[in-house]
N, C-alpha and C positions, 0 to 999 in steps of 0.2 A: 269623550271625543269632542273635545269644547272646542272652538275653530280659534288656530293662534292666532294673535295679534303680530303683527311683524312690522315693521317700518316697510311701506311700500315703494317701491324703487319707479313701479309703470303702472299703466290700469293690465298691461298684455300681462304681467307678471303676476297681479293679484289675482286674474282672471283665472291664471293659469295653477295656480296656490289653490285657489277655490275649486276647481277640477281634480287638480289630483287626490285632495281631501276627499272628495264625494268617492272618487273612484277608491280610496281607501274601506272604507261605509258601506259600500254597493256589493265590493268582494267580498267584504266580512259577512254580507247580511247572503249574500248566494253561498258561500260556504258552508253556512249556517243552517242557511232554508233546506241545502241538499244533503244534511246530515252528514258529511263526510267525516266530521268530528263531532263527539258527543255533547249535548248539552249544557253538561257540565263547564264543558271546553268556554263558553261564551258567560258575558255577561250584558246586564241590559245597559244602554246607555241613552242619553239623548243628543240627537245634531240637526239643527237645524227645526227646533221643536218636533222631528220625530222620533219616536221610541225604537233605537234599532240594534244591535249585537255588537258587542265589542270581543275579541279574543282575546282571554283571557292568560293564553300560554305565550311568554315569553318569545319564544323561536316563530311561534303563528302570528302572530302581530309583529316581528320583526320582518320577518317574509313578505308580509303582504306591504307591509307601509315600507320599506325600500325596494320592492316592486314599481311600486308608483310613484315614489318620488324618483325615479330612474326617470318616469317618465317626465319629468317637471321641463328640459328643454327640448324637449319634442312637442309636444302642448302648446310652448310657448309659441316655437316657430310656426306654428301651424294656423296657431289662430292669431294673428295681429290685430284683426280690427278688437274696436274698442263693443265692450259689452254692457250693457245695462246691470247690475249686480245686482239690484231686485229681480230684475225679468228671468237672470238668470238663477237665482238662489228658490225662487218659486220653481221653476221648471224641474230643478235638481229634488225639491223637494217632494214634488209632486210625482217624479219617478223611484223615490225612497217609499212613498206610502203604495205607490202600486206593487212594487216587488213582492211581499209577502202575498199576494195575490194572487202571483200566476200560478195556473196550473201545473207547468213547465216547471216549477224551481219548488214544488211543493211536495213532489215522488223524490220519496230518497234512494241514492245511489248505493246500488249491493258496496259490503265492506271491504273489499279490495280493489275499490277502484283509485286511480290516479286521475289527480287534474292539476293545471296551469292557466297561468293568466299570458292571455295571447292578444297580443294590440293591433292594428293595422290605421295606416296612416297614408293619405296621399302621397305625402313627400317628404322627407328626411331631412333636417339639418345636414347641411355639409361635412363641417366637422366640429364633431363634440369636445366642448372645453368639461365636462360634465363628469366627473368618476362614478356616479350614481347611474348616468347614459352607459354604460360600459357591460353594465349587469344585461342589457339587451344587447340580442342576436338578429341581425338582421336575415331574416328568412321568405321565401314564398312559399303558397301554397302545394308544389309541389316536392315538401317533405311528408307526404301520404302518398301511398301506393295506390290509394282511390282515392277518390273525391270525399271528406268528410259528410253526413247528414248534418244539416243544421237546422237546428230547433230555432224561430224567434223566440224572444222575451217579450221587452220591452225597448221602445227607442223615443227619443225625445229630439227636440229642433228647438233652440233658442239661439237664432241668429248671431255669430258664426258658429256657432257649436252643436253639432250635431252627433248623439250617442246611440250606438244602438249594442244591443246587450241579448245576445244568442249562444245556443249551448253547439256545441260542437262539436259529433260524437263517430267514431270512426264507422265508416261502411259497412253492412253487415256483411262484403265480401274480404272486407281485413282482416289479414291473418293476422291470430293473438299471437304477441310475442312471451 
């Protein structure tokens, strides 16, 4: 998971490169933590000098990394201002060495359960030039019949970028489909 080098075009753009990377990292390593796939499934790697999960399976790591690179012009427009790349690569980092951490992400999930990666955003680009933007649905909260229970994590602030990272688990009054 070595962070690419790319010819940089903007600082919003690097910024935004350096985000979706981490957010690649973050889902592997929650994936990971919550056993959804077996051990085996992962391997170890290093980003950003911490020791964290790579997938291992072809189809798992394609999923998740064009997941987030969908997200790369949404990111963008979101955050314009410009950001420190230390301030913010400590922050990033410092919320990779808490993950394994939480109690929350450390109980593994019985073996038939399902999950997805769900984003939310102030406010949306207009219109996306993006065929990666396309893999997202734009939805509200009220695709649940109740209100979900949500668990926090973990969440961090490195000016403008603010993450937070919570489980989000249907109502115990929702009916199983």
């Amino acid at each position: 998971m070595e962070r690419s080098r790319e010819i940089i075009q903007s600082p919003q753009l690097e910024m935004a490169r350096i985000l979706v990377e981490f957010l690649e990292v973050a889902i592997t390593s929650v994936v990971f933590l919550k056993g959804v796939y077996p051990p085996g499934a992962f391997e170890r790697r290093r980003y950003m000098n911490v020791v964290v999960q790579k997938a291992r399976h072809p189809q798992l790591r394609e999923y998740i990394h064009s997941s987030v690179t969908g997200l790369l012009p949404f990111i963008q427009k979101s955050y314009g201002a410009k950001v420190e790349e230390a301030d913010l690569e400590f922050s990033l980092r410092s919320f990779l060495i808490k993950l394994p951490l939480s109690e929350t992400l450390t109980k593994v999930l019985p073996r038939d359960c399902r999950w997805e990666i769900t984003v939310y955003f102030r406010s949306l680009p207009q219109a996306s030039t993006s065929k990666d933007a396309e893999l997202w649905i734009p939805t509200d909260t009220k695709q649940w019949l109740q209100p979900p229970l949500i668990t926090p994590v973990k969440s961090m602030s490195s000016e403008p970028i603010c993450v937070q990272l919570y489980l989000e688990h249907p109502s115990l009054s929702e009916p199983k489909l």
